[in-house]
C-alpha positions in Angstrom: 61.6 121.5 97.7 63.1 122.1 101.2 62.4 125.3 102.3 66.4 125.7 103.4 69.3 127.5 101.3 70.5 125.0 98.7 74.2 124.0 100.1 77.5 123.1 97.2 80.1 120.7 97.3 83.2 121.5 96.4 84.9 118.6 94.9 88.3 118.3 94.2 90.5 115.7 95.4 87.9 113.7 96.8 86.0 112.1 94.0 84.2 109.9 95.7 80.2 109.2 97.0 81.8 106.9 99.6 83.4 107.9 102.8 82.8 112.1 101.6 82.5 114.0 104.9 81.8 117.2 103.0 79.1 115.5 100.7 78.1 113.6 103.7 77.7 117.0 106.0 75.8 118.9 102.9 73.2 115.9 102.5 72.6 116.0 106.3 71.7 119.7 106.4 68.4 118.8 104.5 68.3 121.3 101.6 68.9 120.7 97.7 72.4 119.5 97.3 74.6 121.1 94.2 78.0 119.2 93.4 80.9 121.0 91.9 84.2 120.6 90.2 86.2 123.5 88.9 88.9 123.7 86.8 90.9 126.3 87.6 94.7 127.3 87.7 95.7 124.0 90.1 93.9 121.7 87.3 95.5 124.2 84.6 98.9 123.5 85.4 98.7 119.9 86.0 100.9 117.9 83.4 100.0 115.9 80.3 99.4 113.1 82.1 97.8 113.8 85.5 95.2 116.0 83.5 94.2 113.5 81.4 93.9 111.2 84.8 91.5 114.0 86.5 89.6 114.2 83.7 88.7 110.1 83.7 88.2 110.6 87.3 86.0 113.3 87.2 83.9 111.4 84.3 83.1 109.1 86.4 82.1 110.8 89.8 79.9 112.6 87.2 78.3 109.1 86.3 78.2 108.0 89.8 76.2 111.1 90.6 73.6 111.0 88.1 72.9 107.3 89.1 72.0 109.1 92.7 69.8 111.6 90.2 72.1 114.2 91.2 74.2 115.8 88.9 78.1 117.5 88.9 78.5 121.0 87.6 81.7 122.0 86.1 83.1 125.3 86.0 85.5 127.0 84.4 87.9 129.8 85.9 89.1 131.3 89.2 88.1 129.2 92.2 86.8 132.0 94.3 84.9 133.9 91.5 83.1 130.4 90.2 81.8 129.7 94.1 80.6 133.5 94.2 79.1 133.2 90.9 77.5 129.7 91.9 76.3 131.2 95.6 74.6 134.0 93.8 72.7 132.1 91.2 71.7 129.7 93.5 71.4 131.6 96.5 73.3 128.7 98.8 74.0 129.5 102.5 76.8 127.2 102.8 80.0 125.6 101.0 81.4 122.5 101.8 85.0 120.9 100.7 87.9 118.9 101.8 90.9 120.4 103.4 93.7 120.6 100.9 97.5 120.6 102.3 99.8 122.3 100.0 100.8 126.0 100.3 98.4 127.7 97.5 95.7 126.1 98.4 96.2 126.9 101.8 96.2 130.6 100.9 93.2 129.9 98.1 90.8 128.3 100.3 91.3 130.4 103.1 90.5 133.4 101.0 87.4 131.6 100.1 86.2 131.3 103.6 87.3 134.3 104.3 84.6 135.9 101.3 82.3 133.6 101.7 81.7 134.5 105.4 81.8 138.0 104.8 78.7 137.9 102.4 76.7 135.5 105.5 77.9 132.6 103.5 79.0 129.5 106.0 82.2 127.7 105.0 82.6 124.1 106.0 86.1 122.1 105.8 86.7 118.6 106.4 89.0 115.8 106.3 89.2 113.4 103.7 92.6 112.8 102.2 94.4 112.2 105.5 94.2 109.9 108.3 95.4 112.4 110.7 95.3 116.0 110.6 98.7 117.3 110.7 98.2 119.4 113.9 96.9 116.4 115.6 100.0 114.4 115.5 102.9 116.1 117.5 106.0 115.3 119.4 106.3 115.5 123.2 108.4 118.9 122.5 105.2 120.1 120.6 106.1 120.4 116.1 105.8 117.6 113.7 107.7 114.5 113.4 110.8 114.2 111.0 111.5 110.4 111.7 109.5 108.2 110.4 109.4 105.6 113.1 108.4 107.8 116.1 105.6 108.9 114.3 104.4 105.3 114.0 104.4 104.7 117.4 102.4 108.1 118.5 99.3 106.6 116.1 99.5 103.2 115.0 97.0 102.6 118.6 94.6 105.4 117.7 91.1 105.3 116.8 90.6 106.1 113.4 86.4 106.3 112.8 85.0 104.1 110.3 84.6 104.7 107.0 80.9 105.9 106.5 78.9 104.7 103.5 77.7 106.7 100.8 74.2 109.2 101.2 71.5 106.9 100.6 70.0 110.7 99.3 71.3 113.2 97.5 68.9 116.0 97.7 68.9 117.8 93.9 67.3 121.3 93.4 64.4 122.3 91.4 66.8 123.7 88.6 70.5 123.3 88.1 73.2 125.9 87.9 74.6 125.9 83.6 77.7 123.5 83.8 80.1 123.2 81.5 80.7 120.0 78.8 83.8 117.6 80.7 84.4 117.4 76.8 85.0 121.2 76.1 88.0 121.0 78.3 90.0 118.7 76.2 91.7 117.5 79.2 93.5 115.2 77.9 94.7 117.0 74.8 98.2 117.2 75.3 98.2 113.1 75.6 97.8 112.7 71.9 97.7 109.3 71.2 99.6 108.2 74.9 96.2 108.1 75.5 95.4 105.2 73.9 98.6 103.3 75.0 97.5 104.1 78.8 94.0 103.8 79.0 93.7 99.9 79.5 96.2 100.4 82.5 94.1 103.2 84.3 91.8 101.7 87.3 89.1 104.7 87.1 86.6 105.4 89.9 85.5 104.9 92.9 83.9 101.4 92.4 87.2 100.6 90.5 89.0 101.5 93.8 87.0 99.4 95.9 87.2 96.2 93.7 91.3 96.8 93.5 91.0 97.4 97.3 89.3 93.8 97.5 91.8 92.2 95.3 94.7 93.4 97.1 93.5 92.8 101.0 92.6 88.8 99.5 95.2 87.9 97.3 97.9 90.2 98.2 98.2 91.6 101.6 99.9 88.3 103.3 103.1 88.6 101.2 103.2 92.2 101.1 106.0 93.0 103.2 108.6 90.9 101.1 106.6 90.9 97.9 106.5 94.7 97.8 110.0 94.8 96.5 110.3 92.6 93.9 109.2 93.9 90.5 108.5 90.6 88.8 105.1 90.4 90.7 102.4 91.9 91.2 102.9 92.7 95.2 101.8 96.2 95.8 98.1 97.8 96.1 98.5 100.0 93.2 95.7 101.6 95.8 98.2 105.1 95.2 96.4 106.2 91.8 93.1 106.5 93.5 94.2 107.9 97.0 95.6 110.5 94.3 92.3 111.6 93.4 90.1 110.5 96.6 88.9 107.7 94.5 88.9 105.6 97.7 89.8 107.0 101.2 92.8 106.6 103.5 90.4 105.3 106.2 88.4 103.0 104.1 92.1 101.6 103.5 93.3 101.7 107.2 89.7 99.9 108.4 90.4 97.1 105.3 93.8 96.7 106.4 93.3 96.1 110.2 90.5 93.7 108.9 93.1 91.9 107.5 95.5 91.9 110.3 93.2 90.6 112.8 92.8 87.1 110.2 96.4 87.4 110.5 97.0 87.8 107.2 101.1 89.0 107.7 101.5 91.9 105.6 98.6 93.7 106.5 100.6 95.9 109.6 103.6 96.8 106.9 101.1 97.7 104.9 99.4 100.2 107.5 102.8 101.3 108.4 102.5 102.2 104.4 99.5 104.2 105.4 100.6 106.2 108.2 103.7 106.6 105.4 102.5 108.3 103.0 101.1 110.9 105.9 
């Protein structure tokens, strides 16, 4: 084993191997690599249905892992407690996760650094849900953009990097921290039998995404613009289910769909505009 600190990964919305900065940066760093999802009070409050959702998702990111001989620990409890109980057991000098937007998480994972440097601990946060960081994107008078089309205009010319493939390593430990059963958690309990009736209608994981991804920018993408709004066909990504739950990335999206404006396939820049959208 490396002789350096074992690093985690928090995962969250971000359930992917695929285009994972954080999972990317913690494999780089060269010691034992331990993944982690927790289910705690944002996961807890999640309806019927998005719970159930998560809870296919996270199946499968566990699958994906163990076909990379890693392996995805799941926790139970308080988000900042679980990563101090997992640092301790495991004695990891770092903690990587995405960057979040929403006003708890905000104040939860900036708590987390907060603790996590104050025991020596380093805290790394990365992109992966957005194209753009929101402070990166401005108007000339400086504050964010509240019409649409302006925005557009400031990015639709910026570089955004290519998507980066997945570790061809994923450095495991000599032992693994106790994880929970995905089963114990019953997360999708409350479905009942909707279950059933959804299930065949779900497109679940990341290799799911990409082959929906493929579909889309080959069949699809021309008629987009028009086809879009007409409900009797089929003329929409349906890409929105996996962004959800970082199944497939924005930029691996944004890179497909620039692909298939330069073949001048027609409805690939509405569908970017779509992108820069939903920013």
């Amino acid at each position: 084993m490396s002789d350096q600190r074992p690093v985690i990964v928090w995962l969250r919305r971000d359930l992917r191997l695929s285009d994972n900065p954080a999972l990317r940066a913690a494999c780089a760093a060269g010691g034992p690599v331990i993944p982690v999802f927790i289910h705690d009070d944002s996961v807890a409050s999640l309806g019927a249905a998005p719970k159930w959702r998560l809870g296919l998702s996270v199946a499968s990111l566990a699958r994906d892992l163990e076909a990379r001989c890693s392996r995805l620990i799941l926790r139970h409890g308080d988000a900042a407690e679980v990563i101090a109980a997992l640092v301790a057991e495991t004695g990891a000098g770092a903690v990587h996760w995405s960057r979040l937007y929403d006003p708890d998480s905000i104040a939860r994972d900036g708590a987390i650094e907060a603790m996590l440097k104050a025991r020596g601990v380093e805290a790394h946060i990365h992109n992966s849900h957005l194209l753009f960081e929101p402070w990166t994107v401005e108007t000339g008078t400086g504050g964010f953009y509240k019409v649409y089309s302006p925005m557009w205009r400031a990015v639709k010319d910026r570089e955004v990097p290519e998507p980066a493939p997945g570790p061809a390593r994923i450095p495991a430990p000599e032992a693994w921290a106790a994880s929970d059963a995905l089963a114990d958690w019953r997360m999708g309990a409350a479905m009942d039998r909707g279950a059933e009736v959804c299930l065949p209608h779900q497109c679940v994981g990341e290799q799911a995404a990409q082959r929906r991804l493929g579909v889309f920018v080959a069949e699809t993408i021309g008629p987009y613009k028009d086809a879009r709004n007409n409900p009797a066909v089929s003329g929409t990504s349906n890409l929105s289910e996996n962004l959800t739950y970082g199944e497939i990335s924005p930029r691996q999206c944004w890179h497909a769909g620039l692909r298939a404006q330069h073949e001048g396939k027609r409805g690939a820049e509405h569908w970017l505009k779509e992108l820069v959208w939903r920013e």
